[in-house]
KELUMBA-68599 format. One record per residue (C-alpha): x, y, z; chain; residue in one letter; residue number from 1. Coordinates in nm, 3 decimals, padded with zeros to 5 digits. Each point is the difference from the previous one (the first is absolute). Example, Ala and Ser with C-alpha at 12.3 -4.5 7.8 and 13.67 -1.06 7.14 Angstrom:
residues 2
((01.230; -00.450; 00.780); "A"; "a"; 1)
((00.137; 00.344; -00.066); "A"; "s"; 2)
***
This chain:
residues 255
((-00.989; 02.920; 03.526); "A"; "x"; 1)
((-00.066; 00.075; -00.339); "A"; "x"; 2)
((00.172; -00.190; -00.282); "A"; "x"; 3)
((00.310; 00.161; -00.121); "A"; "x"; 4)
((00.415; -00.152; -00.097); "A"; "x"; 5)
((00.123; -00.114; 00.289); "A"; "x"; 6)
((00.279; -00.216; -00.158); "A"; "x"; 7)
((00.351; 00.062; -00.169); "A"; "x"; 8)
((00.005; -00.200; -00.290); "A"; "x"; 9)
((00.154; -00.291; 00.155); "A"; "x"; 10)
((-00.338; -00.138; 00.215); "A"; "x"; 11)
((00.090; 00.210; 00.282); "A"; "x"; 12)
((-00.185; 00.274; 00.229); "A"; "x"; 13)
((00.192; 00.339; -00.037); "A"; "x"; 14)
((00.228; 00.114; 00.305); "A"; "x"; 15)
((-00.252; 00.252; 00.164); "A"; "x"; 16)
((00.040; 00.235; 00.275); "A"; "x"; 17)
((-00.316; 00.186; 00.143); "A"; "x"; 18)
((00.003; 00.328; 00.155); "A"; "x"; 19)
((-00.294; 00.016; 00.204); "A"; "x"; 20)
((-00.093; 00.363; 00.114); "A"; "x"; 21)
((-00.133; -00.151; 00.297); "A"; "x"; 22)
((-00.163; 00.338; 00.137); "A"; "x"; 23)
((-00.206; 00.047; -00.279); "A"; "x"; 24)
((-00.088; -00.378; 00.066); "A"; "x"; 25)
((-00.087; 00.017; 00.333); "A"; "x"; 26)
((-00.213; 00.347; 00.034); "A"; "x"; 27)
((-00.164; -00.108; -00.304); "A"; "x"; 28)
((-00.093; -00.313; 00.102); "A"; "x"; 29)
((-00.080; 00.110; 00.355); "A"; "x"; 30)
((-00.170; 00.301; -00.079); "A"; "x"; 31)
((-00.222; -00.106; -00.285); "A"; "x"; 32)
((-00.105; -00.376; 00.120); "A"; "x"; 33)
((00.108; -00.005; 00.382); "A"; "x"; 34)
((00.228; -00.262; -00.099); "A"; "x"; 35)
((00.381; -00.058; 00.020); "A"; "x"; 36)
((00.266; -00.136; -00.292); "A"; "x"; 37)
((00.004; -00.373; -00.023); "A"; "x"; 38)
((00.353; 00.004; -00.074); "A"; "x"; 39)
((00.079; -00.372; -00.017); "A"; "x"; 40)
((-00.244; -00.055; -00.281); "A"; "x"; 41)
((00.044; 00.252; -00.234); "A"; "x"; 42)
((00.385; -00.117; 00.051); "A"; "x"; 43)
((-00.134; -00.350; -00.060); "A"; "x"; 44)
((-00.204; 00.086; -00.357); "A"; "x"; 45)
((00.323; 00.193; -00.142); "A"; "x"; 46)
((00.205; -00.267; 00.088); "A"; "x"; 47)
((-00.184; -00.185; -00.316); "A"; "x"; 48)
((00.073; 00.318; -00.230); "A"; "x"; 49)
((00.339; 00.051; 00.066); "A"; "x"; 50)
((00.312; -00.164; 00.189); "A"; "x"; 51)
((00.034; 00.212; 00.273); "A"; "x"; 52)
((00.360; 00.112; 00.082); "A"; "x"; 53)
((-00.110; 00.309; 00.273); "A"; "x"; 54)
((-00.257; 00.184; 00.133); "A"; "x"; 55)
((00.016; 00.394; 00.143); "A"; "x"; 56)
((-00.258; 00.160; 00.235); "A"; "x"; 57)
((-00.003; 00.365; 00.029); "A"; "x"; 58)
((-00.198; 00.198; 00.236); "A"; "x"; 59)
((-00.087; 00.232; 00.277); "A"; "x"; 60)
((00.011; -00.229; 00.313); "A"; "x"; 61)
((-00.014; 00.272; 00.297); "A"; "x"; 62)
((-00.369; -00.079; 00.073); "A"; "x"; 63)
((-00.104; -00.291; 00.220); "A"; "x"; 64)
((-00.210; -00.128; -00.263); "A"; "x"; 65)
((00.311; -00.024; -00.221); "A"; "x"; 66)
((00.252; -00.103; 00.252); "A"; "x"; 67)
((-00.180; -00.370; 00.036); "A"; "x"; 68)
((-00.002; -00.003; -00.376); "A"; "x"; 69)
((00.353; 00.063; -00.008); "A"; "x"; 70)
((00.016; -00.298; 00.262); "A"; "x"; 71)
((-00.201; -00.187; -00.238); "A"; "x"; 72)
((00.250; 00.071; -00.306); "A"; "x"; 73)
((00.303; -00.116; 00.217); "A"; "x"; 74)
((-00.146; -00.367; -00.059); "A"; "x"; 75)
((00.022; 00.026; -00.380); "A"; "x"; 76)
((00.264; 00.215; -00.088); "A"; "x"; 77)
((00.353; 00.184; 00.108); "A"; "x"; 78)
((-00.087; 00.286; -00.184); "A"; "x"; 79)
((-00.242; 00.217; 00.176); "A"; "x"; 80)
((00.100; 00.387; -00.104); "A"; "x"; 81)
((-00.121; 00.277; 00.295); "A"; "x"; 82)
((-00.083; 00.322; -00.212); "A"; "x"; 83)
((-00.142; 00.232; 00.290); "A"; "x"; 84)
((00.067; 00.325; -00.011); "A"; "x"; 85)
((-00.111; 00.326; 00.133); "A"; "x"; 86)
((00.022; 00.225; -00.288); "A"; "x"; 87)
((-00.042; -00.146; -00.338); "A"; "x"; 88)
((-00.274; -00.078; -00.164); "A"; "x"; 89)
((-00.015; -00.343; -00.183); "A"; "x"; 90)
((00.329; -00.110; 00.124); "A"; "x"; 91)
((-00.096; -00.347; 00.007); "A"; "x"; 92)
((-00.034; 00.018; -00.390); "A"; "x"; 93)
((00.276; 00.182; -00.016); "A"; "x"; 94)
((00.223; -00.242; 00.145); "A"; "x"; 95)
((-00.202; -00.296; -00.166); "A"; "x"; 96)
((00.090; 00.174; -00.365); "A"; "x"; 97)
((00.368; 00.029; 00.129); "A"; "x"; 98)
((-00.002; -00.346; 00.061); "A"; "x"; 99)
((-00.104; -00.108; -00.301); "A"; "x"; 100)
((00.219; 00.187; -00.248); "A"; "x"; 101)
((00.295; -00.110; 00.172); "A"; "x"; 102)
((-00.074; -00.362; -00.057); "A"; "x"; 103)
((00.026; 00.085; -00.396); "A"; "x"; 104)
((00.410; 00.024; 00.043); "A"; "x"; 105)
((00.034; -00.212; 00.297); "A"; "x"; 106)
((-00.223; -00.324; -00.074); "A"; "x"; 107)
((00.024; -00.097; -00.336); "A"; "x"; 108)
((-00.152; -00.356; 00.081); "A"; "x"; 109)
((-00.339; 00.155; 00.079); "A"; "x"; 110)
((-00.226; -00.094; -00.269); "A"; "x"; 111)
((-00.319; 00.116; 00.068); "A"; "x"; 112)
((-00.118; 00.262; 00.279); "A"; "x"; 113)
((-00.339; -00.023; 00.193); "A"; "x"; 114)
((-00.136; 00.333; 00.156); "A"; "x"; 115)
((-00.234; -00.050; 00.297); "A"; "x"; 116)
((-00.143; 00.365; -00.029); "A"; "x"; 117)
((-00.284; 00.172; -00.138); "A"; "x"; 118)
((00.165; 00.321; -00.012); "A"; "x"; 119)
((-00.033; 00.234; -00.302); "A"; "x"; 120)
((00.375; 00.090; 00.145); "A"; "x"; 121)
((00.181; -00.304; -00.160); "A"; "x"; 122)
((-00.127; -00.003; -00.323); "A"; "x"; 123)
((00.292; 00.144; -00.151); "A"; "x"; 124)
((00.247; -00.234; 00.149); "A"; "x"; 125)
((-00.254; -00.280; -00.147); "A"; "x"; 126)
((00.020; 00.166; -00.332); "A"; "x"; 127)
((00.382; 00.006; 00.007); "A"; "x"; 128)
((00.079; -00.364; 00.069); "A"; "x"; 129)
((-00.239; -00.111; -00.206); "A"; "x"; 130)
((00.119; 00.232; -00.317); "A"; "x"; 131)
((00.333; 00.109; 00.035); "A"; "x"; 132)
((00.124; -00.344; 00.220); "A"; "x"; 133)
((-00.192; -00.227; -00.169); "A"; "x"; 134)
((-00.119; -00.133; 00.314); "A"; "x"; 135)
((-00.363; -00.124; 00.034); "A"; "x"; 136)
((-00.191; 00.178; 00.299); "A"; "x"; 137)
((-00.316; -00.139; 00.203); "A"; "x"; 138)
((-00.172; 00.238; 00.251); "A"; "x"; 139)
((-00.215; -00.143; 00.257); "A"; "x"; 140)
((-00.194; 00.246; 00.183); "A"; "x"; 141)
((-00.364; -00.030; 00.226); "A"; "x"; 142)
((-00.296; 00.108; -00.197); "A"; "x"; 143)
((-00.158; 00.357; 00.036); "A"; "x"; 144)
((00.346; 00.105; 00.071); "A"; "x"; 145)
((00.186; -00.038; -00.346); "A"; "x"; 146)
((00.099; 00.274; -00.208); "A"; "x"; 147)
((-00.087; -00.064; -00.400); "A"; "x"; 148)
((00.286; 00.156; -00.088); "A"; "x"; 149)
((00.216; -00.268; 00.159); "A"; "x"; 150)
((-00.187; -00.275; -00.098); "A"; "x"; 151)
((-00.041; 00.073; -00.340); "A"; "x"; 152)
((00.396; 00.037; -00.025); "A"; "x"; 153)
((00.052; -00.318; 00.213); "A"; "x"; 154)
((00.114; -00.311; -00.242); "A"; "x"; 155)
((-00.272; -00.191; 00.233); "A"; "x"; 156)
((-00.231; 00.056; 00.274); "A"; "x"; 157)
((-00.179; -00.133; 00.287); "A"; "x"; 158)
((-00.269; 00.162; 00.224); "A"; "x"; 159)
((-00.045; -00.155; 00.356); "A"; "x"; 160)
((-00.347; 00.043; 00.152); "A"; "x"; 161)
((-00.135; -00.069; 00.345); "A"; "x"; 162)
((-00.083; -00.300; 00.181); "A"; "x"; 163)
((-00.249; 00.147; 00.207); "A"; "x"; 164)
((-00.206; 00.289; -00.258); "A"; "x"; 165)
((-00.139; 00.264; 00.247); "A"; "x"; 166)
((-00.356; -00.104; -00.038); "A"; "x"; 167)
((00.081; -00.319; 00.174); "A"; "x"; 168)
((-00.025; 00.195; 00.326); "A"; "x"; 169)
((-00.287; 00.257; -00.082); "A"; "x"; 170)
((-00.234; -00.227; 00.236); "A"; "x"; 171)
((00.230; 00.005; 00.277); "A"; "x"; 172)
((00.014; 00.361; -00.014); "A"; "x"; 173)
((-00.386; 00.071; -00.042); "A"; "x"; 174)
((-00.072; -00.281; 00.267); "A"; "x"; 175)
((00.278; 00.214; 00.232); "A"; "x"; 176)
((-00.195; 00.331; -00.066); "A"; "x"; 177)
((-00.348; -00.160; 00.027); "A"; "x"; 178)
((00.123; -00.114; 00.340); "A"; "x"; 179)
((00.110; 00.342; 00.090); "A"; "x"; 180)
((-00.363; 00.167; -00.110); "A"; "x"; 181)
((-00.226; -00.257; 00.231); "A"; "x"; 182)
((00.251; 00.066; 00.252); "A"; "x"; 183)
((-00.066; 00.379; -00.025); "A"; "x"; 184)
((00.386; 00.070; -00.045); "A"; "x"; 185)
((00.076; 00.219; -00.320); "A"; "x"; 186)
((00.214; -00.180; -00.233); "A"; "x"; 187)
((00.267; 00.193; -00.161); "A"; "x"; 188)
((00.280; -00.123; -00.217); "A"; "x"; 189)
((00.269; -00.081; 00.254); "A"; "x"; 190)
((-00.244; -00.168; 00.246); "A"; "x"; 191)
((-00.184; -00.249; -00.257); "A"; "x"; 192)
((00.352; -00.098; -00.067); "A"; "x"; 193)
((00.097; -00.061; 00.356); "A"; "x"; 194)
((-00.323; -00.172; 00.056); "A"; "x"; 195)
((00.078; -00.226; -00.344); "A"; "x"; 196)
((00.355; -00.103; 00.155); "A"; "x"; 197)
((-00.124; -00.092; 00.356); "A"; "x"; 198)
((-00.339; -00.168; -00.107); "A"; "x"; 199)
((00.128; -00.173; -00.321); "A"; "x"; 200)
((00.360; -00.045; 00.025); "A"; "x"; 201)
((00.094; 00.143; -00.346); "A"; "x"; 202)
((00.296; 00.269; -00.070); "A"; "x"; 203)
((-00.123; 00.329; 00.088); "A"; "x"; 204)
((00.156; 00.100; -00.422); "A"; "x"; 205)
((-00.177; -00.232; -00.144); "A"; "x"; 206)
((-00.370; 00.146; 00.201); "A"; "x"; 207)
((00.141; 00.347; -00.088); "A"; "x"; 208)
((00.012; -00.085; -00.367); "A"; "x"; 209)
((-00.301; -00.153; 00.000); "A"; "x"; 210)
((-00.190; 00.259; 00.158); "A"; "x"; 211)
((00.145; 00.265; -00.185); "A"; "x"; 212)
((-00.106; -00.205; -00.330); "A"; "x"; 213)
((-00.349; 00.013; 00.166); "A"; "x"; 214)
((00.027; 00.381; 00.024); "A"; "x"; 215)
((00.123; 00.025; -00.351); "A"; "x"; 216)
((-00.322; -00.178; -00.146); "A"; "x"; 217)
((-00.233; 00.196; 00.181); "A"; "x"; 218)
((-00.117; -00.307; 00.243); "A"; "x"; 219)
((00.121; 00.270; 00.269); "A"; "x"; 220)
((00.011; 00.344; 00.070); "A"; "x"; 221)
((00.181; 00.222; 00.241); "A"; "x"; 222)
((-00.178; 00.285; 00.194); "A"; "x"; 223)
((00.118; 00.252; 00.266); "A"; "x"; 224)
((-00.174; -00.014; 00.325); "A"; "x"; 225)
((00.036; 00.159; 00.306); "A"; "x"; 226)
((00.086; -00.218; 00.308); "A"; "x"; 227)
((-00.183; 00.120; 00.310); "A"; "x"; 228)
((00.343; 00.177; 00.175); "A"; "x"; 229)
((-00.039; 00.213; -00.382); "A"; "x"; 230)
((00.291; -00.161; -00.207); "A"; "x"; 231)
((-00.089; -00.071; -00.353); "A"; "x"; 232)
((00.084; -00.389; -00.116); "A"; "x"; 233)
((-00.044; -00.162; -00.304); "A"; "x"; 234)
((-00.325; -00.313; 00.041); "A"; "x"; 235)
((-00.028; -00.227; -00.218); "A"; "x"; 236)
((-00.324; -00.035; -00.178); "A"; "x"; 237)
((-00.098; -00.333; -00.214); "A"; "x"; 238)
((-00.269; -00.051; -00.269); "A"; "x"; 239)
((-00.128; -00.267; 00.128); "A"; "x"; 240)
((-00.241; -00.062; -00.277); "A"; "x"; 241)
((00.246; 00.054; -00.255); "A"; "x"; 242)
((00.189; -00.258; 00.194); "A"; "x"; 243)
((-00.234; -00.268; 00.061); "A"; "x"; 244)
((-00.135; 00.063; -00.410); "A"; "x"; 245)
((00.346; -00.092; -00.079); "A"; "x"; 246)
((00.002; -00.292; 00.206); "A"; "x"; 247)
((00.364; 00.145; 00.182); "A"; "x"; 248)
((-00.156; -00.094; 00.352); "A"; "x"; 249)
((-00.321; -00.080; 00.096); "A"; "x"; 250)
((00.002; -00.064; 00.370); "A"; "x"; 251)
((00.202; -00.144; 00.268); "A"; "x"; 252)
((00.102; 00.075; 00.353); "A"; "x"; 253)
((00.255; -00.066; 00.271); "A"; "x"; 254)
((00.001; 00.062; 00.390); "A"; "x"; 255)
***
């Protein structure tokens, strides 16, 4: 955490609720780095910021992905907000932001807010408690996915990055396609990640991130080719010599 006033005059930590938009945390998370929130830690670190007195989670939990995270959150805390909905857009914000302002009248011993978001969305509501309520506000919020806005109004911030970077799996993925080109199979996105999961026993997100990272700094290429029954697919096609000059992968092999 970075260093901000986390007392109230007297030697104590400030009563602090968070408000964790845990959608945003999730997909971010999961999309990004192919990981998933380590909830008990981050819990953990602002427990030596603040004296925590509740903790909301807000999100869409329809999806199977989400539902076991929702199991997850029942271990921690009691409140665990559902905001699915068919037809409106941001309504986990929405209901977040509802949430919030109503804690202004109703919970006068809250002393300091935390906002686990990196949503350009809530920087209002920061602004407001921390100029018109006199509350101080810290955002935390997964880096890449934080809007400037926010964190420049936030009273204090914190970024959370990933434990495993996406190059940490670039040579499982190039081994996995490799394989796939001595074998004489054509390695397209979704196989070299099902190859990656069954030969190396690593999260089919976190291969998909790193391959797509790959893509992104020209270490791969995607082509259209025509499979011999005449339906176009999209092979993947690796510089190996850019590869190996970068010292990414060199060589290696599995049965």
């Amino acid at each position: 955490m970075t260093d901000f006033e986390h007392n109230n005059g007297k030697g104590e930590l400030l009563a602090t609720v968070v408000f964790c938009d845990y959608e945003y945390w999730f997909w971010s998370l999961y999309n990004q780095y192919g990981e998933k929130p380590d909830v008990s830690k981050v819990i953990h670190q602002i427990k030596k910021h603040g004296k925590l007195i509740d903790v909301y989670f807000f999100g869409d939990f329809t999806s199977e992905l989400m539902q076991k995270e929702r199991e997850k959150l029942r271990r921690i805390a009691n409140n665990i907000i559902d905001c699915a909905s068919n037809n409106k857009k941001d309504y986990t914000d929405f209901i977040m932001l509802d949430n919030i302002y109503q804690t202004i009248l109703k919970r006068p011993d809250i002393e300091q807010y935390i906002l686990i978001t990196g949503d350009g969305h809530f920087h209002s509501a920061a602004a407001f408690l921390k100029n018109f309520v006199d509350k101080p506000v810290g955002v935390i919020a997964i880096k890449g996915s934080f809007s400037e806005q926010l964190k420049n109004t936030a009273s204090w911030h914190y970024e959370l990055t990933p434990n495993n970077p996406s190059g940490q799996f670039r040579p499982n993925v190039l081994q996995s396609i490799d394989w796939a080109e001595r074998k004489g199979y054509a390695p397209t996105f979704g196989r070299t990640i099902k190859a990656g999961e069954r030969f190396h026993k690593i999260d089919r997100a976190k291969l998909a991130v790193a391959l797509s990272s790959l893509i992104n700094d020209g270490y791969i290429r995607q082509e259209v080719k025509k499979t011999p029954k005449g339906n176009d697919i999209r092979v993947l096609v690796v510089d190996w010599d850019l590869v190996k000059r970068h010292g990414i992968w060199n060589s290696g092999t599995y049965n």
